[in-house]
C-alpha positions, 0 to 999 in steps of 0.5 A: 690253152691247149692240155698236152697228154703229158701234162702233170695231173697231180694237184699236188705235184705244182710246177715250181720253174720251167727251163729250156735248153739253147743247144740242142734245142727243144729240150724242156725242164719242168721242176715241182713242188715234193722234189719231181723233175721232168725232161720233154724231148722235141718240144716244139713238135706234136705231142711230146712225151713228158719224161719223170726223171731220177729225183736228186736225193734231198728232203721231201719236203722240197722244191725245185727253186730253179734248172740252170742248163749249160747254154753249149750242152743240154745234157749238164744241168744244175738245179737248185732247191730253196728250202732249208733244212733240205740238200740245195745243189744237185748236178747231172752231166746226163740229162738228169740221169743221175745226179751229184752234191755240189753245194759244198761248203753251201752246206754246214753238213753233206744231208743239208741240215744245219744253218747253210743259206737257202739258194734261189737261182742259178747259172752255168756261163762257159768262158773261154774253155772254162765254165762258171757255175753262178748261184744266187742265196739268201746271204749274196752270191756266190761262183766257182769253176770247179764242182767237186762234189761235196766238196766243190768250194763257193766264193762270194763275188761282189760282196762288196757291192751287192753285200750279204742280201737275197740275190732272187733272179739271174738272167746270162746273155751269150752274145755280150756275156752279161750277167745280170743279178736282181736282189732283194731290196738291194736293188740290181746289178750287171757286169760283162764277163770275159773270163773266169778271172774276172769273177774269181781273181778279182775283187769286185767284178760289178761296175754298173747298178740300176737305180732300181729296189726289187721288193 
């Protein structure tokens, strides 16, 4: 392994997820540990140069669970902090510029504090000329097609099936537009999006299980 110049030296600054952008290409997010981001620029090349950027306004205390970054547009991003007791959804349409709430009613108040769940994972999936916004939490999952600031409303999606469980992991696959959604203990679930309608108008949008337990 080779140590780049703009490696993270800080022992206290752990890497905590890791996202690359499909379009353009080459463009590296790098949570951590105490609420850091971090933007690298022609990654495939050289030696590139590592970029802190404006951290999102929650707790100290945090960690950058997960990055979701638009698969049409490396420049909107979604992160996702998993400690309670800490703002949990933060989004940026400039590349990590500045960023907005939108865990919405996620949260029992606008500072994170109270009895909100904790989210683990996140997905932005463009539909047609709509986007989804998929997130994964500590009592189910949860989508919308409209962030709206403190104000952006979350509604579960296959309640049913999946129930109020952990949903720990999201993959997206573009070409076939699969989601597929690992839980804890519950086991794992995937479905074929073709529209916004098929999360947010219907009922149960999860058709095939695996006969798999994630512990």
């Amino acid at each position: 392994w080779e140590m780049f110049s703009d490696t993270i030296t800080n022992p206290n600054t752990n890497i905590t997820t890791i996202e690359t952008s499909l379009f353009p290409p080459n463009i590296v997010y790098v949570g951590t540990k105490y609420n850091k981001i971090f933007r690298i620029d022609n990654a495939n090349t050289g030696d590139p140069d590592l970029v802190e950027l404006t951290s999102p306004l929650t707790g100290s205390n945090s960690y950058m669970y997960d990055i979701a970054v638009h698969p049409d547009n490396a420049d909107e991003v979604l992160v996702v902090y998993s400690n309670y007791s800490c703002y949990s959804l933060f989004h940026s349409i400039d590349g990590g510029q500045s960023w907005n709430k939108v865990a919405g009613n996620l949260e029992q108040t606008h500072s994170g504090g109270g009895n909100g769940p904790s989210c683990r994972s996140a997905k932005i999936i463009p539909l047609g000329n709509s986007t989804l916004y998929v997130v994964g939490t500590s009592v189910g999952l949860f989508a919308t097609a409209n962030l709206n600031d403190i104000n952006t409303v979350w509604e579960q999606i296959g309640d049913n099936e999946i129930g109020a469980v952990v949903c720990e992991f999201l993959e997206y696959r573009s070409n076939d537009q699969l989601l597929v959604v690992a839980t804890h203990g519950n086991g794992i679930y995937q479905t074929n999006l073709s529209s916004i309608a098929d999360v947010l108008d219907n009922e149960n949008i999860f058709k095939e299980t695996f006969d798999l337990t994630v512990f």
